[in-house]
C-alpha positions in Angstrom: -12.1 9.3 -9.0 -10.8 6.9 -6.4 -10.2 3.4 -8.4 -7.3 2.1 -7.8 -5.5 2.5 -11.4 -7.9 5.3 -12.7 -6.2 8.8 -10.6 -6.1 11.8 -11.9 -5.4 15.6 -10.8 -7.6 18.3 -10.2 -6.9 19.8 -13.6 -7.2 16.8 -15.5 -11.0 16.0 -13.3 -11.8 20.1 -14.3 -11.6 19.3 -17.8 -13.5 16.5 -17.7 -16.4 18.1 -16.1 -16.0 21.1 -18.6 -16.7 18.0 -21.2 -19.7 16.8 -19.9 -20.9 20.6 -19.6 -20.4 21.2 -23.2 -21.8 18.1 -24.2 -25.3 19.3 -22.7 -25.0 16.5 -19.3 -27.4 17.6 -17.1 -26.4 18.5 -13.0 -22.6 17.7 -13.3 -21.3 18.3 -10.0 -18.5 20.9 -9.8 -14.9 19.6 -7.8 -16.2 21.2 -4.7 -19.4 19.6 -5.0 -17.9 16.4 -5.4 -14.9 16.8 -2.5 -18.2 17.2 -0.2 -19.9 14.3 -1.3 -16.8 12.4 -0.9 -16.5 13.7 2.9 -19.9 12.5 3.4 -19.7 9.3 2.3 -16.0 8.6 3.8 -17.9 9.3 7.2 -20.5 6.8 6.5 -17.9 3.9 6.0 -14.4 5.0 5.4 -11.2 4.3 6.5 -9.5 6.1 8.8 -6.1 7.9 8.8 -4.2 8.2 11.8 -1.2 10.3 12.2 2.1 9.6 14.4 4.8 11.9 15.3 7.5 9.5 14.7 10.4 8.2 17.5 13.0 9.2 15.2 11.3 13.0 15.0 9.2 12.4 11.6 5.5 12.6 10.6 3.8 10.3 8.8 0.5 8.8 8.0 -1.0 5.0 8.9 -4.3 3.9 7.8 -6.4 1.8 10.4 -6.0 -1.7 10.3 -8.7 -2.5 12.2 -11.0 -0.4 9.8 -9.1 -2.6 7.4 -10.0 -6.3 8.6 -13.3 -5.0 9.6 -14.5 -4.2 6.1 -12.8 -7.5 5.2 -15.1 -9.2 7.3 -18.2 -7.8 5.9 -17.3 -7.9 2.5 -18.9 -11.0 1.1 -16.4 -10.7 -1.8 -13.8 -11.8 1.1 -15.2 -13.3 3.8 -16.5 -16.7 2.6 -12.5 -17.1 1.5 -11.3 -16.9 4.5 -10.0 -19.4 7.1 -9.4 -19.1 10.7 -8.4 -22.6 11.7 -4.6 -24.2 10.7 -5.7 -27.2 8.8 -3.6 -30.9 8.9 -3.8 -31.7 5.2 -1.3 -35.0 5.7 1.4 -35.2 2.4 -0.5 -32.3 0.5 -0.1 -28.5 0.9 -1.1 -26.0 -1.0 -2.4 -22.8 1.7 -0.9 -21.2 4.3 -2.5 -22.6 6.7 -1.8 -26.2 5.6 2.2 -24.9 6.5 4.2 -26.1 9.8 4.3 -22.6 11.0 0.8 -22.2 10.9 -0.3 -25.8 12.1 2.5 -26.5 14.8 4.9 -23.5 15.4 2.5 -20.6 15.9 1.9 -20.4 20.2 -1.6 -21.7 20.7 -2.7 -18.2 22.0 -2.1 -17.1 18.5 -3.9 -19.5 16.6 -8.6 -19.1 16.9 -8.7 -20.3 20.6 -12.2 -21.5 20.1 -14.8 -23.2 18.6 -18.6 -23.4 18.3 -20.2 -26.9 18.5 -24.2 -27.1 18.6 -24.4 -23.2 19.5 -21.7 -23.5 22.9 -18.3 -22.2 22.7 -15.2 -24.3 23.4 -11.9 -22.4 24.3 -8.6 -23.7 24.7 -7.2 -24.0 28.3 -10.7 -25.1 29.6 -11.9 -28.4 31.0 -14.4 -29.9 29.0 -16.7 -33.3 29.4 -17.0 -35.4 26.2 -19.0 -38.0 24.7 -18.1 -41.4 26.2 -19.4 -44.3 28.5 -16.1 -44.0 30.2 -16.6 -40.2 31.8 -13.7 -38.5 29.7 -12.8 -35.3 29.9 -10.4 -33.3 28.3 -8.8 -29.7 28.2 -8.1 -28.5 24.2 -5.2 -26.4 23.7 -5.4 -26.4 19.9 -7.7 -26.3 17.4 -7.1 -27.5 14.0 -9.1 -28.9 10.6 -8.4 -32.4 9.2 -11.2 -33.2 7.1 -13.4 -32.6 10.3 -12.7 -31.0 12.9 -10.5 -31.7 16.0 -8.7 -30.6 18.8 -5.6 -32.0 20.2 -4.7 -32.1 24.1 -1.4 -33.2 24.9 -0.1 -36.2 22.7 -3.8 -37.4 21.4 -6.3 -35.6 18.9 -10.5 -35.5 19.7 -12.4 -35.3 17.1 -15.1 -32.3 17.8 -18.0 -34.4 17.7 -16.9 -35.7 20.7 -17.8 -32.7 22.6 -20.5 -32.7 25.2 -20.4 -30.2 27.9 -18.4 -27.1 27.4 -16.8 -25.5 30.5 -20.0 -23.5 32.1 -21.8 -26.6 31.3 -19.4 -28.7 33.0 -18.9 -26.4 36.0 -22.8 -26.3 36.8 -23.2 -30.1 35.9 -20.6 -31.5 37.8 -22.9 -32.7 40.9 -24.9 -35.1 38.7 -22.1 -36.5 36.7 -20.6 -37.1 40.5 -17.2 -35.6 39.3 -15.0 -33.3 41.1 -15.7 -29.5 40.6 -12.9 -28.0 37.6 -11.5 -25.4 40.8 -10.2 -27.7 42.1 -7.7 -28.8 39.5 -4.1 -27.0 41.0 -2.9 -24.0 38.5 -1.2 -21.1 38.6 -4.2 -19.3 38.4 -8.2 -19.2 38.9 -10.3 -21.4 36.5 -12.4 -19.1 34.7 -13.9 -17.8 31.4 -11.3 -17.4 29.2 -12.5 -15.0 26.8 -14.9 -12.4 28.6 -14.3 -9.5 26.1 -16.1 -12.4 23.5 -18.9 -11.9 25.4 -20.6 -14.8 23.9 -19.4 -14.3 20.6 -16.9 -16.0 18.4 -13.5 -15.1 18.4 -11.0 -16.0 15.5 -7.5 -14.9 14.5 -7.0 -13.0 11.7 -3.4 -13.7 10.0 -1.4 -11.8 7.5 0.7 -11.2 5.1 3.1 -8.0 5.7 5.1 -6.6 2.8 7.8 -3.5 3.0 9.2 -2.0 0.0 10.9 0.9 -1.6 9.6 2.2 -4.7 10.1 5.5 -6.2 7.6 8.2 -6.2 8.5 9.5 -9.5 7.4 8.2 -13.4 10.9 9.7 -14.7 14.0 7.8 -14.1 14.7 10.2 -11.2 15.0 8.4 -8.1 12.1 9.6 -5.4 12.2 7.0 -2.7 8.9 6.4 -1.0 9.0 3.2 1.5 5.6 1.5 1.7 3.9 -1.2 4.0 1.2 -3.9 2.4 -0.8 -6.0 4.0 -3.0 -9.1 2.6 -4.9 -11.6 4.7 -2.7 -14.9 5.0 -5.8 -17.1 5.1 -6.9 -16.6 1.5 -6.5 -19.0 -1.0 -3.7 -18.9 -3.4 -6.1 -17.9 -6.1 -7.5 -15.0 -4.1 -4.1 -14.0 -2.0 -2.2 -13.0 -5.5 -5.2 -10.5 -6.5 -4.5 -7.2 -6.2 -8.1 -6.3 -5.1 -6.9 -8.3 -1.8 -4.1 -5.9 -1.4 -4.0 -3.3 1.1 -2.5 -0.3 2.0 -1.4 0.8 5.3 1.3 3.6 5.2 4.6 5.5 3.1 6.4 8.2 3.2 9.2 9.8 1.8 11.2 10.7 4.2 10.6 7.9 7.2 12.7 4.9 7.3 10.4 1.2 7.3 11.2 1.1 10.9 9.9 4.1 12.3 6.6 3.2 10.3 6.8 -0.2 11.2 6.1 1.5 15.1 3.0 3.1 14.4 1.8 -0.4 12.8 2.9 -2.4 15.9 0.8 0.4 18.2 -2.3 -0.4 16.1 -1.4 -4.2 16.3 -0.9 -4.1 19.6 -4.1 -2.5 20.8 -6.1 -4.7 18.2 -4.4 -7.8 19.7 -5.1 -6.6 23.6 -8.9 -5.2 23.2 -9.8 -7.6 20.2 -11.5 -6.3 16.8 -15.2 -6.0 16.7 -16.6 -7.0 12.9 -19.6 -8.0 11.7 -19.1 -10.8 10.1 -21.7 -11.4 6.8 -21.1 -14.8 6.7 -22.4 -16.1 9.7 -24.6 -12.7 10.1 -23.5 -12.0 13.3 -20.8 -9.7 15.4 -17.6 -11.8 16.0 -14.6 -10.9 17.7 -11.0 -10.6 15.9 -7.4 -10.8 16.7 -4.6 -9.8 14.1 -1.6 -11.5 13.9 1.6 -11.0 11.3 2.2 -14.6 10.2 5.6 -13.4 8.1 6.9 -10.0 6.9 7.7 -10.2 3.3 10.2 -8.0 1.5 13.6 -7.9 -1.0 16.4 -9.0 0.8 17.5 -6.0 2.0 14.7 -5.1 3.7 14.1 -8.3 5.4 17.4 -8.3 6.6 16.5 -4.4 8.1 13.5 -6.0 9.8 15.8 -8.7 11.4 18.3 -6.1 13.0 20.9 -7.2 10.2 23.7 -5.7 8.7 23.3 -7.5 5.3 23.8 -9.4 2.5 27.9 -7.4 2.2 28.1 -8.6 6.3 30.9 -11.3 7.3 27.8 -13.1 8.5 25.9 -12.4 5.1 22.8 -14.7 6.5 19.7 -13.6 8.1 18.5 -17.2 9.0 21.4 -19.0 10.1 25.2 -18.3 10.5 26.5 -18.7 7.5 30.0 -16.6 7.0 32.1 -15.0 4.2 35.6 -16.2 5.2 38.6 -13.8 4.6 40.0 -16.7 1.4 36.6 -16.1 -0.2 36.3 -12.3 0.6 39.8 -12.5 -1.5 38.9 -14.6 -4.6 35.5 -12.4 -4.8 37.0 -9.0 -4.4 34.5 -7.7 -7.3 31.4 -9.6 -6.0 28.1 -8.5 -4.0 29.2 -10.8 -1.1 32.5 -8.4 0.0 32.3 -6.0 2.0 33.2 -2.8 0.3 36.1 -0.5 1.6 35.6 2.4 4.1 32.4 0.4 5.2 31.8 0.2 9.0 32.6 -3.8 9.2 36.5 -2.9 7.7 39.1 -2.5 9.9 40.7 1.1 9.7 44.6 1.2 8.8 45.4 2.3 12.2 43.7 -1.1 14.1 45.3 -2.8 11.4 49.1 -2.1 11.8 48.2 -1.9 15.6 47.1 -5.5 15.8 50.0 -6.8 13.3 52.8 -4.8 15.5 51.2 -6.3 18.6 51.3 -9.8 17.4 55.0 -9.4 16.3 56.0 -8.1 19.6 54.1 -10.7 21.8 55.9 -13.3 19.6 59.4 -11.5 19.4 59.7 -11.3 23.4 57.3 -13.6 25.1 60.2 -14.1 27.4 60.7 -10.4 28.1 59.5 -8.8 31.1 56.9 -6.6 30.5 56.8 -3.3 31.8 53.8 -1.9 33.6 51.3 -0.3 31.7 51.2 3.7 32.8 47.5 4.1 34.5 46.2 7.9 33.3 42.6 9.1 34.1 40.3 8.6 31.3 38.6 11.7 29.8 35.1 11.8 29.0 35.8 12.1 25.2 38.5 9.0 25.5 35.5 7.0 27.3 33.0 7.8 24.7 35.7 6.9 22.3 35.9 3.6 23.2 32.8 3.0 24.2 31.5 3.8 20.5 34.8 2.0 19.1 33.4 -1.1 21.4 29.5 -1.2 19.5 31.2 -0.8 16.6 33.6 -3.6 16.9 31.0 -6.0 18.5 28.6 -5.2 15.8 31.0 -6.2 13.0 31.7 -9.4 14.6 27.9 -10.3 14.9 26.6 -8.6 12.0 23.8 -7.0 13.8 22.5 -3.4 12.7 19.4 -1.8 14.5 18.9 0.9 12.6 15.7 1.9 14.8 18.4 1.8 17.9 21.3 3.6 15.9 19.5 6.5 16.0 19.0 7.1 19.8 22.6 5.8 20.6 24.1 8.7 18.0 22.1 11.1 19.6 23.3 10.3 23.3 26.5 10.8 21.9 26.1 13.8 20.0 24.8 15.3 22.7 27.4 17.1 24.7 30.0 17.0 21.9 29.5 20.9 21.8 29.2 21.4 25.9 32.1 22.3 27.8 32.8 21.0 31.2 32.1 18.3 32.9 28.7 19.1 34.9 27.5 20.5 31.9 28.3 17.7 29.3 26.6 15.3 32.2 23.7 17.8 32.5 23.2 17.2 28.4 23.6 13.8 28.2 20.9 13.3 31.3 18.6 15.6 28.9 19.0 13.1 26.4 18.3 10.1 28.2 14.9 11.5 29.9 14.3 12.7 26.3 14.2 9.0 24.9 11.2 7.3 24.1 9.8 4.6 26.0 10.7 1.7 23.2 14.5 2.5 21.8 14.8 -1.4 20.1 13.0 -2.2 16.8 9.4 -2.2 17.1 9.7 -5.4 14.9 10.5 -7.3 18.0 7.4 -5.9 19.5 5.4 -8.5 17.2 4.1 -11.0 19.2 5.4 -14.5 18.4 7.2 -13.1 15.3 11.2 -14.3 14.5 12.4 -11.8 11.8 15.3 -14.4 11.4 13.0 -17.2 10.5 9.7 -15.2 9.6 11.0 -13.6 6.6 10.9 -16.9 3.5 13.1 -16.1 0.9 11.6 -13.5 -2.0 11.7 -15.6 -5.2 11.1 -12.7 -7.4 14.7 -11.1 -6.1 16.4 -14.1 -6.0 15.5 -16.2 -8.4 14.0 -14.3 -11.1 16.1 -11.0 -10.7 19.0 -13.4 -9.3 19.9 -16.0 -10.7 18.1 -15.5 -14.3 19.5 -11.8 -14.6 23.0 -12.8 -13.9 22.6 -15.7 -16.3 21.2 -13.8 -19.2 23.8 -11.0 -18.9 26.5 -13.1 -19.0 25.1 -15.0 -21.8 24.5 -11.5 -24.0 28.0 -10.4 -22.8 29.3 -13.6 -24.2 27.7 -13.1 -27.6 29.0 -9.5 -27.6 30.7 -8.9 -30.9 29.4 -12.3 -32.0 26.6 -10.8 -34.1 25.2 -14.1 -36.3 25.0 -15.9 -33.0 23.2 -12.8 -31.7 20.7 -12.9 -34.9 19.9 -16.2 -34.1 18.7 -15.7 -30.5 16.4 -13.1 -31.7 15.2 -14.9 -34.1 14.6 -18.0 -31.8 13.0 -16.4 -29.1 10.5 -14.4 -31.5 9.6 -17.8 -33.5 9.2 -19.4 -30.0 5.3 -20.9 -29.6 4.1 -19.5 -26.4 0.7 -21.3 -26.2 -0.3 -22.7 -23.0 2.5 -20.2 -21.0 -0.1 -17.6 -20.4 2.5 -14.7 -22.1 2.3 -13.1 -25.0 4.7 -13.8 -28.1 8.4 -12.8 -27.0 10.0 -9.8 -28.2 13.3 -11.2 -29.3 15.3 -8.2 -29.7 14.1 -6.3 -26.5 15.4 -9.5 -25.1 18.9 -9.8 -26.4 19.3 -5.7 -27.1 18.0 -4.5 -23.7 19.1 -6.9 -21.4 19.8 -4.6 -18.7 16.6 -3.5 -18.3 14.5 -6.2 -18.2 11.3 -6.9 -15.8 10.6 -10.0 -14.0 8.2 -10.8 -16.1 10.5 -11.0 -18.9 13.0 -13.4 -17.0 9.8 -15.1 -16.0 9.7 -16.1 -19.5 13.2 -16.4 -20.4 13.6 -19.1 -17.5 10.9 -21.1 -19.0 12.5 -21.0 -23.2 16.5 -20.5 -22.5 16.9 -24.6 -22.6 15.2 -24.7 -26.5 17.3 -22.2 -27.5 20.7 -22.1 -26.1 21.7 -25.1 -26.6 24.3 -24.7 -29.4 25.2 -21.5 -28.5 27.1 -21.5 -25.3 29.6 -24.0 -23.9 28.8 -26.9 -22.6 29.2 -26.1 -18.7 26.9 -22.8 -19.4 24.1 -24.7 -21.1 24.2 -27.3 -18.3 23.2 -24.9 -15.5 20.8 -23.0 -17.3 19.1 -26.6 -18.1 19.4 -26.9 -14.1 17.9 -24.0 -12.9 15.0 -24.0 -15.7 14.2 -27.5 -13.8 13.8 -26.1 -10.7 11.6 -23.2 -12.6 8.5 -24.9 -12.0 9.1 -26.7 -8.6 9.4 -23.1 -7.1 6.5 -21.9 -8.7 4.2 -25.1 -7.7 0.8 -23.7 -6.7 -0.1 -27.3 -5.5 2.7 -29.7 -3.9 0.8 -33.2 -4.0 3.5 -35.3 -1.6 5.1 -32.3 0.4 7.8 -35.1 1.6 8.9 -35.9 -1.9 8.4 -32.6 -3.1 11.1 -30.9 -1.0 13.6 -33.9 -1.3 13.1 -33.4 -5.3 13.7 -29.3 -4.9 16.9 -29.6 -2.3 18.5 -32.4 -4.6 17.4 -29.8 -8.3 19.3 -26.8 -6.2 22.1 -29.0 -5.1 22.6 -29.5 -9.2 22.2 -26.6 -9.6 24.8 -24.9 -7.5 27.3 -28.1 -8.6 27.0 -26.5 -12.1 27.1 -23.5 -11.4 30.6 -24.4 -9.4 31.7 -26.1 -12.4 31.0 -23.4 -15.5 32.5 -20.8 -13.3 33.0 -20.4 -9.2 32.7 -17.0 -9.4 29.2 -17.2 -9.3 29.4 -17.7 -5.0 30.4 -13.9 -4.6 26.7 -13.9 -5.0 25.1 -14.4 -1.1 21.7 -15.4 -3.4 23.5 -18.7 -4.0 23.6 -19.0 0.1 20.0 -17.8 0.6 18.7 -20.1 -2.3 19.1 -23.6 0.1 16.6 -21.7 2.6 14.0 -22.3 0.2 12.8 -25.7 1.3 12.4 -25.1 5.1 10.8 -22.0 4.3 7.8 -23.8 1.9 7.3 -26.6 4.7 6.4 -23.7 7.1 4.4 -21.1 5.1 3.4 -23.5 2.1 4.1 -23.3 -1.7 6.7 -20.6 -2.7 3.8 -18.6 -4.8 2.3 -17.8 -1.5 4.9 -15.5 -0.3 6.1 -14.3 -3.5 5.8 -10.7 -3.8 4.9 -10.3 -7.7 1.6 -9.2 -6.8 2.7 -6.2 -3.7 5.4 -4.9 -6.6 3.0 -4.9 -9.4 1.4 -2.7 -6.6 4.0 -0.1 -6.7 2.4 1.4 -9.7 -0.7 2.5 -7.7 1.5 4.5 -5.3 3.6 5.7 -7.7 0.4 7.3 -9.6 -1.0 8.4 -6.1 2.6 10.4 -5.5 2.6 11.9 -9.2 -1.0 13.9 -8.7 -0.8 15.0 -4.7 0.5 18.1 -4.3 4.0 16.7 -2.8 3.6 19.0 0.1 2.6 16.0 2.1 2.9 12.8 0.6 1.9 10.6 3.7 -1.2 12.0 4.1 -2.0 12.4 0.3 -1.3 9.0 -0.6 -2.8 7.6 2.6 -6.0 9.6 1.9 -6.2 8.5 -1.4 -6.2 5.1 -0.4 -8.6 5.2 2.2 -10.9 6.5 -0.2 -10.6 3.5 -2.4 -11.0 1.3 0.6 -14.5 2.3 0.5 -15.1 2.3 -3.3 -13.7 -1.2 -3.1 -15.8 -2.1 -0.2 -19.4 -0.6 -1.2 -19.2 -1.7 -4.5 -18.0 -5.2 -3.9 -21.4 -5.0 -1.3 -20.1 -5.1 1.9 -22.4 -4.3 4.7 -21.8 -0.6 6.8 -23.7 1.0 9.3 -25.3 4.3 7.5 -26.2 6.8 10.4 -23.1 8.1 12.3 -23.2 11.1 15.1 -24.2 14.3 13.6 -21.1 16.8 13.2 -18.9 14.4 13.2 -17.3 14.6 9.7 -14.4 12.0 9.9 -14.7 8.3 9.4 -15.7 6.5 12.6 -13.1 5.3 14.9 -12.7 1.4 15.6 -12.9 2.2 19.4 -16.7 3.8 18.9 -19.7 1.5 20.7 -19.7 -1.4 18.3 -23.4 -1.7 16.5 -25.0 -5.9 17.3 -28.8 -5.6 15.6 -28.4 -7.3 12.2 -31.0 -5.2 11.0 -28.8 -1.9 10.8 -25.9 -3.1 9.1 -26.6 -2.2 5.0 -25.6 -2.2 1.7 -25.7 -0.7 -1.2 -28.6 0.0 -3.1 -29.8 -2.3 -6.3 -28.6 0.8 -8.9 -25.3 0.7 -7.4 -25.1 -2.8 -7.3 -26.0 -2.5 -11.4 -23.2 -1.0 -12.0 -20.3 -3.8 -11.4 -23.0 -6.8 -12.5 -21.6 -7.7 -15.5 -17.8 -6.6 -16.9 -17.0 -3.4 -17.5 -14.2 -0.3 -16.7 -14.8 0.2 -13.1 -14.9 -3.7 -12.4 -11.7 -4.2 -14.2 -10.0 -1.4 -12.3 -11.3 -2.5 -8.9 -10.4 -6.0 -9.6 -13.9 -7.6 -9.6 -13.8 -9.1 -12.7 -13.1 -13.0 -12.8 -9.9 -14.1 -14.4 -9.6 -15.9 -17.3 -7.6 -19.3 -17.4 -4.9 -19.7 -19.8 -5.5 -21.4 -23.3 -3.4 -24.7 -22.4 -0.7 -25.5 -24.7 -0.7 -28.4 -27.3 0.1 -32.1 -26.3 3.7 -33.8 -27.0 1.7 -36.3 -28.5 0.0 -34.2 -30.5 3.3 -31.8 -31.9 4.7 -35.4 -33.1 1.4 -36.6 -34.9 1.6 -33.2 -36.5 4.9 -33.3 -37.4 5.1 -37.2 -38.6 
């Protein structure tokens, strides 16, 4: 009733039970019956949904992230996946957590700021005694995994062994070591226990993944727009991260903007970052204390460049990561391309400023060495002020290219305030109504993330700009230059359905859905296109077009490297492939450049040296996941799609989590039908945590329906393809 890709309505669930009734099935529940047994069991270990009168005056529904990572934690499908310390892996890289960001650029309060060693705790920022003739002491203000585990303090790295005394120890022994007492080291503030609220237990950092999307909320071709946040833990393996059983939903909506969402998140982010996440964690068997942190924010382009306060990819500075800018010569030669900003749009300069600013230039240079007369002063009227005032943001956003759209609201509202008042006492009176009427945070809740840069924390989507860039433009071109060239056009059907596919992991290509419905193919279908187009172009395009597809379907499988071996190497091979690839591209045709993709493209590299191999923070997996919400939207009753969807979803949190065997606790207060809230007295005896039952637990043992709709079945590898060696044998 509640697996993720098996939802259906209350009509379709009556006629099922009106099956099993007149197929003679004994004590079949009736939908009442069942809604019940559902309420029950979401007490005992659901998900919570919270709901949040928005800042920009809407309602909407937000899933509790803490409820979230604390079934993570005791799910022992997840938890033995997950890492909590940044790990030096030297040349290689292959995880998140082997990435710069991770390793060197995250703050050191935002990376686990501890570690056990022989049952005592070590935090950062504490004076500890270690292991050596010479009396050495250090204070840790990072801990990271090389191998073995070490910290570093200052400039040089101690391996963990090396530990003796932690900081109580040290404090109460430092009479017989004859050392001075750690008070009386000089710092801003007083030496003491870090980490109280651990109270003894561990404490880790718990990073993700946060994706923002639009998708529609309809299965016709009708647009519904429904705007959704994802969430997936950034410490799992690649092999775990793309599953979509590791996916998670937090929120949508209809009608609310990503922004005004994105607040409600950053509330329950920032109360699980000041008071800490209590979990049990079944891998260690024990209660452990968590802290969330949002290690990028994932997205298409234009959402990322929303996050970052933006104005876009049609801006004069089309970049959200650095400052490159669309000059006037090539806004000219690329009138008809994605890069120019489109007329009547709030960056173009109306007529009027226009011909002002041309008839001022000519008259400063006509009579520089006229007198001027002195400029008439009038008294300016409230209306002229907020004129120019509002003409002022608008200018000085064009010229930076920066778009809160969170703020946007509450400045449009101050002026639309006393636009209908007359007099001056009482337009004042309206707009002091206003101001009191604000809430307390009028910025973007995104810079509300702690230790998060929306410029720099959003890597470049390589689904949107690779594989629904750069291929899509390619392949339409190339049908549009075989248009009315129909034996050509044969051809490259026939091709790509003849093509041998073995090893690619895709089924046999569909030749003429390729070349006839070129506009309306998936990324899965460029996927494939990028990886054939060089076997079976090559006669029939000129010589400049073939060149840059051969280009860009080598730098195909440097993007999409799940394991980067010399990371060094690596990125000097990518940045000199895309640098070949753009020189082609310049050569076939410039036109190309209207496209800011091209731009956004040399990002790449910088971006996999800080969160690790592109794969990681592709977002194949989180669009794939569209379908679930889409199917959610289609069977609520649309009168209030938040909630339904949210709901829905909370409810297969806990299918997901009790059939997967996570631990719960099973008694909760009497009357109290509604999941139980993260803040409720957190539960430490061992022996009351559960799970479910061995019949249960039968169930999802072996491969089946339900564990191929919840995702707990393991995937198959791909046959592997046949050897070069071998095709030539055969051949000869």
């Amino acid at each position: 009733m509640h697996l993720p890709h098996s939802v259906f309505s209350q009509k379709q669930l009556d006629l099922f039970l009106w099956l099993l009734k007149v197929n003679n099935v004994d004590d079949v529940p009736s939908i009442k019956q069942m809604q019940k047994i559902n309420l029950v069991l979401q007490k005992v270990c659901g998900i919570e949904t919270i709901s949040y009168n928005g800042a920009l005056g809407h309602k909407y529904f937000v899933n509790n992230l803490a409820q979230i990572i604390a079934q993570e934690m005791a799910n022992p499908r997840v938890r033995p996946h997950l890492s909590f310390y940044p790990e030096d892996s030297g040349p290689k890289l292959s995880e998140a957590r082997q990435g710069q960001h991770w390793l060197k650029e995250l703050s050191d309060e935002q990376t686990t700021p501890m570690l056990r060693i022989s049952g005592h705790d070590y935090y950062i920022y504490e004076p500890a005694m270690l292991d050596s003739d010479a009396g050495e002491f250090c204070i840790p203000i990072r801990w990271f995994a090389r191998g073995w585990r070490v910290v570093k303090s200052d400039d040089h790295e101690v391996a963990a062994y090396r530990f003796l005394k932690n900081f109580p120890q040290f404090c109460s022994d430092t009479a017989i070591y004859n050392v001075p007492h750690p008070s009386q080291i000089i710092v801003s503030t007083k030496w003491e226990y870090t980490n109280p609220i651990a109270q003894g237990s561990r404490m880790v950092v718990f990073p993700m993944w946060m994706y923002c999307d639009d998708t529609s909320g309809n299965v016709s071709k009708k647009w519904n727009e429904h705007n959704s946040f994802l969430m997936t833990p950034a410490s799992l393996p690649r092999e775990e991260a793309q599953k979509e059983y590791n996916i998670h939903f937090l929120c949508t909506s209809n009608l609310v903007r990503p922004l005004e969402m994105l607040d409600g998140i950053v509330d329950q982010l920032e109360k699980a970052q000041g008071e800490g996440i209590w979990v049990w964690d079944v891998e260690f068997n024990e209660p452990v204390l968590v802290i969330p942190e949002v290690l990028a924010l994932l997205g298409d382009n234009p959402m990322q460049s929303e996050f970052a306060c933006h104005i876009g990819l049609c801006g004069k500075l089309f970049c959200r990561a650095c400052w490159g800018e669309l000059t006037r010569a090539t806004t000219a030669a690329h009138s008809d391309g994605g890069s120019v900003r489109s007329e009547g749009s709030e960056g173009a300069p109306s007529d009027q400023e226009s011909v002002a600013g041309s008839d001022g230039s000519a008259a400063s240079a006509d009579g520089q060495s006229k007198k001027k007369k002195p400029a008439k002063r009038f008294r300016e009227t409230m209306t002229n002020m907020v004129s120019r005032v509002s003409n002022f943001m608008k200018k000085m956003r064009t010229e930076n290219d920066l778009k809160d759209k969170f703020q946007m609201v509450f400045i449009d509202r101050l002026f639309e305030s006393y636009k209908t008042k007359r007099g001056a006492e009482t337009k004042q009176a309206a707009l002091e109504a206003a101001v009191a009427s604000l809430p307390a945070n009028t910025i973007s809740p995104v810079w509300r993330i702690k230790g998060l840069d929306p410029h720099q924390d959003t890597p470049v989507e390589i689904l949107h700009v690779v594989l629904l860039g750069f291929i899509k433009y390619l392949w339409r071109d190339l049908i549009q230059q075989l248009k009315g060239k129909d034996e050509k056009k044969e051809l490259l059907v026939t091709r790509l359905s003849s093509f041998n596919v073995s090893g690619l992991g895709i089924s046999p290509l569909a030749g003429k859905t390729l070349v006839q419905y070129s506009g309306s193919l998936t990324g899965l279908d460029f996927r494939a296109i990028a990886q054939v187009a060089p076997f079976v172009l090559y006669d029939l395009v000129s010589r400049d077009c073939f060149e840059t597809w051969q280009a860009l379907s080598k730098i195909i499988p440097l993007i999409w490297q799940p394991e980067i071996n010399n990371i060094e190497s690596h990125l000097a091979l990518l940045t000199k492939e895309i640098d070949h690839f753009l020189l082609c591209a310049a050569k076939w045709t410039s036109r190309w450049f209207n496209k800011p993709k091209f731009h956004i493209f040399l990002h790449l590299p910088a971006h996999i040296r800080r969160f690790g191999p592109a794969v990681l923070f592709a977002t194949e997996a989180f669009e794939s996941f569209n379908a679930i919400i889409r199917a959610k939207s289609v069977h609520s009753n649309r009168h209030a799609p938040s909630r339904d969807i949210a709901h829905a979803f909370a409810q297969g949190n806990r299918i997901r989590h009790l059939l997967s065997g996570g631990l719960f606790i099973p008694s909760t207060p009497a009357g109290d039908s509604r999941p139980q809230p993260a803040e409720s007295a957190f539960i430490r005896d061992k022996f009351a945590w559960r799970a479910i039952g061995d019949g249960p637990k039968k169930l999802v043992s072996g491969r089946s329906t339900v564990t191929h709709y919840l995702g707990l079945d393991k995937k198959r590898e791909p046959a592997a393809g046949m050897h070069a060696a071998f095709l030539r044998s055969y051949l000869n």
